[in-house]
C-alpha positions in Angstrom: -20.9 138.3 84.7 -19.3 138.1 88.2 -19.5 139.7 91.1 -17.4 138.5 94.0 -18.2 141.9 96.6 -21.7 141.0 95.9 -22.1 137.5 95.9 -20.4 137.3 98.9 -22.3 139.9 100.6 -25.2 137.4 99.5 -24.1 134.5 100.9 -23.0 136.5 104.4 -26.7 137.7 104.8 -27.5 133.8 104.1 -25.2 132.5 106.9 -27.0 135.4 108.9 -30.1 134.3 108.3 -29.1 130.5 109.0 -27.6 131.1 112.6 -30.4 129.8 114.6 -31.8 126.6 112.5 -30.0 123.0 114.1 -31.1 120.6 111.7 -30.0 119.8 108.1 -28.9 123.0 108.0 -25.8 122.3 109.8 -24.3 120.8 106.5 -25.6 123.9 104.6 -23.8 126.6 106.6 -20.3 124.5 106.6 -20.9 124.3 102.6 -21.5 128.0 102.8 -18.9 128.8 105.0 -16.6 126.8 102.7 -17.6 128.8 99.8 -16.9 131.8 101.5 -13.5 131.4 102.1 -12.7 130.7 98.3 -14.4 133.6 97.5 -11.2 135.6 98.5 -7.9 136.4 97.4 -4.8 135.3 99.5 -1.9 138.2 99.6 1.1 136.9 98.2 3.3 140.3 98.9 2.8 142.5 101.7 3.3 144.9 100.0 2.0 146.0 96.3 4.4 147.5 94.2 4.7 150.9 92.4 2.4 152.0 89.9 4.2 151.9 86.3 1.7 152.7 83.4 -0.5 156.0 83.2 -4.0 156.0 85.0 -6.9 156.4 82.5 -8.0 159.7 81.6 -10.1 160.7 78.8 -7.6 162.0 76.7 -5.8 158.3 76.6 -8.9 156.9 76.2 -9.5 159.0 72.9 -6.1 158.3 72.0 -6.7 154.6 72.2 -10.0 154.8 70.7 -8.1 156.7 67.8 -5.2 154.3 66.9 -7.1 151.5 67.0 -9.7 153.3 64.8 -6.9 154.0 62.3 -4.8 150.9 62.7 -7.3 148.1 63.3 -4.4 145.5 62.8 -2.4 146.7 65.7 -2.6 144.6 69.1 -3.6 146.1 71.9 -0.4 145.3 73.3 1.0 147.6 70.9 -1.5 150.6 71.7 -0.6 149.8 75.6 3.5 150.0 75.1 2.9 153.2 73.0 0.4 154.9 75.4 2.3 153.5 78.5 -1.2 152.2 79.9 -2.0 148.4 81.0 -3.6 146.5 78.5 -6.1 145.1 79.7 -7.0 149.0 80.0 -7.1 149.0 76.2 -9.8 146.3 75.5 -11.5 147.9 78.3 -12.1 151.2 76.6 -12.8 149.4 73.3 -15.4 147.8 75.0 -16.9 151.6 76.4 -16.1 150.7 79.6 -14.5 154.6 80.1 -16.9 156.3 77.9 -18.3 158.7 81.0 -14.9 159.8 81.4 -14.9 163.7 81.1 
């Protein structure tokens, strides 16, 4: 699984730890360095737009575990639209990602 935050956390402390070495190290830091900066996300808008679907709460979460318990052919997109929640939020909670939810 990935972990951006924490891979680049690692390879920070590694540049760190590099600063004082002159030898072939030189090319490792530049490769590092490189790395770095693809490691995070340009801002395409200034400014992010409204919120449109509901947050996740436990009682959505039941609700989404509950339709798709009773209609195992509907899409997630469907459960989404009907719940007003993104659905990515859906497979989420299908997968138990909200299950400490109170």
């Amino acid at each position: 699984m990935s972990n951006i935050p924490h891979a680049r956390k690692i390879l920070e402390q590694l540049m760190k730890d590099l600063e004082g070495f002159e030898t072939d190290l030189m090319h490792i830091r530049a490769s590092v360095k490189a790395a770095l900066r693809h490691m995070y996300r340009d801002k395409h808008k200034a400014v992010k737009g409204k919120r449109t679907s509901n947050r996740m709460t436990a009682t959505i979460r039941d609700q989404i575990k509950s339709m798709c318990k009773h209609n195992p052919e509907m899409h997630t997109r469907d459960v989404a639209e009907k719940l007003n929640v993104n659905q990515g939020r859906v497979t989420e909670v299908l997968a138990g990602k909200y299950d400490e939810l109170s």
